[in-house]
C-alpha positions in Angstrom: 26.0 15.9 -84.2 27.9 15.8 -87.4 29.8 12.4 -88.2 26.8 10.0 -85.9 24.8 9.6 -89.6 25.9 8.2 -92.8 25.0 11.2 -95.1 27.9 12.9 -93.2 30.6 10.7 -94.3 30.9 12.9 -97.6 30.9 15.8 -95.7 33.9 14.5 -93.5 35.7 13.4 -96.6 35.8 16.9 -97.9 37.0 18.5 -94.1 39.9 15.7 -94.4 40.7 16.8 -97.9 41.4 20.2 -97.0 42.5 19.8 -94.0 45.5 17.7 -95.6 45.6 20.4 -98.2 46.2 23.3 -95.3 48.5 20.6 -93.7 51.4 20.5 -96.9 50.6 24.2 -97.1 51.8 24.6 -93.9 54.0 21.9 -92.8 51.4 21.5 -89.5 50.9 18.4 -87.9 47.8 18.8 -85.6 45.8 19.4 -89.3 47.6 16.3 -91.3 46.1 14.5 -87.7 42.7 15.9 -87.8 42.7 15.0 -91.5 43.5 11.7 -90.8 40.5 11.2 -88.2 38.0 12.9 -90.6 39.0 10.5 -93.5 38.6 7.4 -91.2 35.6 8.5 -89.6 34.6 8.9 -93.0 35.4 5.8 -94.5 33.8 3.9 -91.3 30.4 6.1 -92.4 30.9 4.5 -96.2 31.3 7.8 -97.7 31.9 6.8 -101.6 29.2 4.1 -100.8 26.7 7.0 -100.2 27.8 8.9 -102.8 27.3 6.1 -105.6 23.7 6.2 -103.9 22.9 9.6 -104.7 24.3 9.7 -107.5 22.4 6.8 -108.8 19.5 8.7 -108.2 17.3 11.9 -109.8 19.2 14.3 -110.7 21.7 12.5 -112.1 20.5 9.6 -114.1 18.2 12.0 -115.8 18.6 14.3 -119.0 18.2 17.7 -117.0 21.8 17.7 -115.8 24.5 18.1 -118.4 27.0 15.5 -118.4 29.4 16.2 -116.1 26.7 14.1 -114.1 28.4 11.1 -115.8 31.8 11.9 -115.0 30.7 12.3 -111.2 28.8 9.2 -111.5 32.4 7.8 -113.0 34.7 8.8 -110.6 32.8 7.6 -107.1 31.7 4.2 -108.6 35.4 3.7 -109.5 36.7 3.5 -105.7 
């Protein structure tokens, strides 16, 4: 089930972006609180701490990506 393993958390992060996203679209208030369960459930699965680990890994500490790998690199080791 999606949200009972760690790899989710990234994926959760993204539902809570847009569901805030569709939320101030919208002005509705059951997607701002779904938002707000997908970003904790999120955060308690260490979401940014899984993405630092991937993206310390193949393909992005190599030369075959271009370097917007270091930007993504940049921007999840920052939080």
């Amino acid at each position: 089930m999606v949200g009972d393993a760690d790899e989710h958390g990234p994926l959760l992060l993204m539902w809570a972006a847009v569901c805030q996203l569709n939320a101030d679209l919208t002005c509705d208030g059951a997607m701002s609180t779904l938002a707000r369960k997908l970003g904790h459930r999120s955060m308690e699965l260490r979401a940014f701490s899984h993405l630092a680990t991937q993206l310390a890994n193949e393909p992005f500490t190599g030369k075959t990506v271009c370097n917007y790998a270091s930007f993504s690199h940049l921007c999840v080791c920052v939080n």
